[in-house]
C-alpha positions in Angstrom: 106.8 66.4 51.3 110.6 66.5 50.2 113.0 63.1 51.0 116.1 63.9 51.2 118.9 61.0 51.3 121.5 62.0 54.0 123.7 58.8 52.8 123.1 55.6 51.4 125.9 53.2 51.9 126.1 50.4 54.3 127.9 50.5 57.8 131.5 51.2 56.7 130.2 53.7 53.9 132.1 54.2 50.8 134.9 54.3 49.9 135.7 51.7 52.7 139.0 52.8 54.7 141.7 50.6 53.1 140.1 48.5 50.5 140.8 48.5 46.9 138.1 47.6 44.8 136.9 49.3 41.3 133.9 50.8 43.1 135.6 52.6 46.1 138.3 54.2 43.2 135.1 55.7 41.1 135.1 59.5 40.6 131.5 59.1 40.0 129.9 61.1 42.8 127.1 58.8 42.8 129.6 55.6 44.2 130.4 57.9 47.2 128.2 57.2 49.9 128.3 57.9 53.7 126.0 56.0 56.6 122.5 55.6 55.9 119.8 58.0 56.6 116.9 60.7 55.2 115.9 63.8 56.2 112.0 64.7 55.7 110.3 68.0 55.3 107.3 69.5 54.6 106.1 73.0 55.7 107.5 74.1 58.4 108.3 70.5 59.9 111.9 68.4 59.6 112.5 65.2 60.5 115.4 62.7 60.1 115.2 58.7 60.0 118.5 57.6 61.9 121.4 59.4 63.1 124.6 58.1 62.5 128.5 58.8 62.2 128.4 60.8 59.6 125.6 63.1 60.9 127.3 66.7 60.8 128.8 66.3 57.6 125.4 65.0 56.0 123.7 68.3 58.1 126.0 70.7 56.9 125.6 69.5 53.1 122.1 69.3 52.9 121.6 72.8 54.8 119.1 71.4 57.3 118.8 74.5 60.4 116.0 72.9 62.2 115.4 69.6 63.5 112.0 68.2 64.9 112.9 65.2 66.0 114.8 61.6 65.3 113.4 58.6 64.4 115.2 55.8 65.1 114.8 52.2 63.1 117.4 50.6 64.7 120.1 50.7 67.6 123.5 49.6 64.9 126.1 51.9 65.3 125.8 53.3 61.5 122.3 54.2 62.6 123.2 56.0 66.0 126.6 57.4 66.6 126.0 60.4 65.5 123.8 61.7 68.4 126.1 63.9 70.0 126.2 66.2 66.9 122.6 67.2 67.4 124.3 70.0 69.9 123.8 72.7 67.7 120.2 72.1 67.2 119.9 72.2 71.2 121.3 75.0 71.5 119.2 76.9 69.4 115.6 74.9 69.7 116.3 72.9 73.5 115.9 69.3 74.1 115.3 67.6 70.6 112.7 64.4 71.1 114.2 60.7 70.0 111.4 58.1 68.7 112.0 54.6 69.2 111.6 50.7 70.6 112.0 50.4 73.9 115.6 48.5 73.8 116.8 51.2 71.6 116.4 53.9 74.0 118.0 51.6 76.3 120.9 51.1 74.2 121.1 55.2 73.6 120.9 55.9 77.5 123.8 53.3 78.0 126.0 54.6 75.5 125.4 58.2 75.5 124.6 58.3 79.7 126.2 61.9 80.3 123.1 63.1 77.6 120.9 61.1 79.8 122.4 62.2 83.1 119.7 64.0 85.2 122.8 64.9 88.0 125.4 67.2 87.6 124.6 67.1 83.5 127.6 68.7 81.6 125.9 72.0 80.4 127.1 71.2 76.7 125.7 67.9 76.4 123.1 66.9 74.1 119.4 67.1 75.5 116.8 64.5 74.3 113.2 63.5 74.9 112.9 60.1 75.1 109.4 58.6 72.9 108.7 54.9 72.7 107.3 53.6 69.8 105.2 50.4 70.0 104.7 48.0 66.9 100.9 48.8 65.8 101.0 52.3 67.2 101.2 55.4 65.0 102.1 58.4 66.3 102.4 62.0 65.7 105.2 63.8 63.7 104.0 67.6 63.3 100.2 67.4 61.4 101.2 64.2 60.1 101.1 60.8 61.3 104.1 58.0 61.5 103.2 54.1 61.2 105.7 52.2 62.6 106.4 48.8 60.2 107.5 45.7 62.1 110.5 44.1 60.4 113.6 41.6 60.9 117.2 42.4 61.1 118.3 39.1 61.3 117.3 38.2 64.4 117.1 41.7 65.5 113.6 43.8 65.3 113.9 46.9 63.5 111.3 49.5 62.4 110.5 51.4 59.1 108.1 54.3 58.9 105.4 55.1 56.7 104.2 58.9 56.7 100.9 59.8 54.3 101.9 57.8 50.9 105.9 57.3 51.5 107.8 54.7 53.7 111.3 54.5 54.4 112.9 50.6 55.7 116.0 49.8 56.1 118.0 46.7 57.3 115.5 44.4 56.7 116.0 40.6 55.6 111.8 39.4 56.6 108.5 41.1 57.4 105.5 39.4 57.9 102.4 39.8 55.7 100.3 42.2 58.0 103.3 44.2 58.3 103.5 44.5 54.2 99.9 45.6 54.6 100.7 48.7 55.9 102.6 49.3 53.1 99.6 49.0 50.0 99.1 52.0 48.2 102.6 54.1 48.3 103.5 56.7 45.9 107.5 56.1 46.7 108.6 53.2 49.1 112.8 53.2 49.8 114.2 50.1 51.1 117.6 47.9 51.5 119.2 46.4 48.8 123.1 45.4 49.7 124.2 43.5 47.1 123.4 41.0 44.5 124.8 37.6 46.6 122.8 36.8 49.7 123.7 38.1 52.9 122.3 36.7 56.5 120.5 39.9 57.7 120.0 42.0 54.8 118.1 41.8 51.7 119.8 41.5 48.9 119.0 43.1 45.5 116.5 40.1 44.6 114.7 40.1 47.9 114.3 43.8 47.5 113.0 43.6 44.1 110.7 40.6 45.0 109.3 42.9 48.0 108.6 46.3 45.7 106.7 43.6 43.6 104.8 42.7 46.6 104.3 46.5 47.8 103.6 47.3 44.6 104.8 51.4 45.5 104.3 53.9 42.2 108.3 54.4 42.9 110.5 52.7 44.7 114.3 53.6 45.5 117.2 51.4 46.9 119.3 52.5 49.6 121.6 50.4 52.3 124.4 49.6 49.1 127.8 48.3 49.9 130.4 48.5 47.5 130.3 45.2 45.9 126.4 45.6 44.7 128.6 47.7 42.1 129.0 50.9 40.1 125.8 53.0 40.3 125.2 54.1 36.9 125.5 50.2 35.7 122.9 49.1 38.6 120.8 51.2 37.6 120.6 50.1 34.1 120.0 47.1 35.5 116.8 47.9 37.3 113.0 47.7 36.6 111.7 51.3 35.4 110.0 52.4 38.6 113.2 51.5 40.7 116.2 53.9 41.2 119.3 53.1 42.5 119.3 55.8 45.6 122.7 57.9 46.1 123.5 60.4 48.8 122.1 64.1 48.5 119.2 62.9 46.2 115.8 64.6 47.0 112.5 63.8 45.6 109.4 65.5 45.9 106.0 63.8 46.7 
């Protein structure tokens, strides 16, 4: 199985329009980072975790041609703008199946309603199949198998995935103990860290740290970074030896 991390910023991305500050000046490649999201492959099978503004450019960089299916963790903009760009991948393979809770599809079929519309549908609009996924419920992706992880965004539920030994959270601030359960015995495990001062919704880089203790993953990489965590390459000195400071077009192989 190959990650590969479509972007790794938080909501604005970075640079941020209009802000100066050290970290969105760097001309280290590394500091540049658009909306959050991976793409998954093994075999013949491709999958991406979230979809979100920046979605053709990250598609067009990493060379992706086919596209399985979404899977959403979240309804947040920076996690789901970007569904009209999967056009071209209609085109070529039909309606493309969307995975997600219940009040995300929701919030997809009222923002996007002309690619839900089932009268007079505008013939270039995006096609979807819609695929609810329950807390507790793994489900198929290709020959593998997706289990959901129940977290908090805030007050807002959001869902990470695990698939065979890897799982990907993001936007998480608490997750129950059985939910951490589902987590034991990961060969890489990628999750949030924003910054180093505590933030209402989001773990910080402390809380993230203190959970990959807790997980225990052979690997684990941070994604979700704002500007102010600061400069990659002096995070990741920082950081314990099994922990990597994530950064857009990475891919690892497990």
């Amino acid at each position: 199985m190959k990650v590969y991390f479509l972007g790794t910023g938080t909501s604005q991305g970075i640079p941020i329009i209009g802000i100066d500050h050290p970290v969105c000046k760097s001309t280290d490649a590394k500091d540049k980072r658009l909306r959050v999201s991976i793409w998954i492959t093994w075999g013949e099978h491709s999958y991406v975790i979230d979809c979100g503004p920046d979605f053709r450019q990250q598609m067009l960089s990493c060379g992706c041609q086919k596209l399985d299916a979404i899977l959403f963790t979240h309804e947040h903009a920076d996690h789901t703008a970007g569904l009209d760009d999967i056009r071209p991948f209609n085109f070529r393979q039909g309606e493309i199946p969307i995975y997600g809770h219940e009040r995300v599809l929701d919030n997809l079929r009222r923002r996007f309603d002309y690619v839900f519309e089932t009268v007079n549908k505008y013939p270039g609009a995006p096609s979807v199949k819609t695929i609810e996924v329950q807390n507790n419920a793994p489900f198929a992706v290709g020959d593998k198998v997706a289990i959901p992880i129940n977290a908090m965004h805030g007050d807002l539920q959001v869902f990470g995935y695990r698939i065979d030994d890897f799982a990907y959270l993001t936007d998480v601030k608490t997750i129950e103990q059985a939910e951490i359960e589902k987590l034991k015995g990961l060969k890489v495990l990628v999750v949030n860290a924003l910054r180093v001062e505590p933030h209402n919704t989001h773990f910080n880089l402390q809380e993230a740290l203190d959970f990959i203790n807790l997980v225990k993953p052979e690997k684990a990489y941070l994604t979700h970074i704002s500007h102010v965590l600061g400069f990659h390459e002096e995070v990741q000195q920082s950081l314990p030896e099994n922990v990597f400071l994530a950064y857009d077009n990475l891919e690892i192989t497990i």
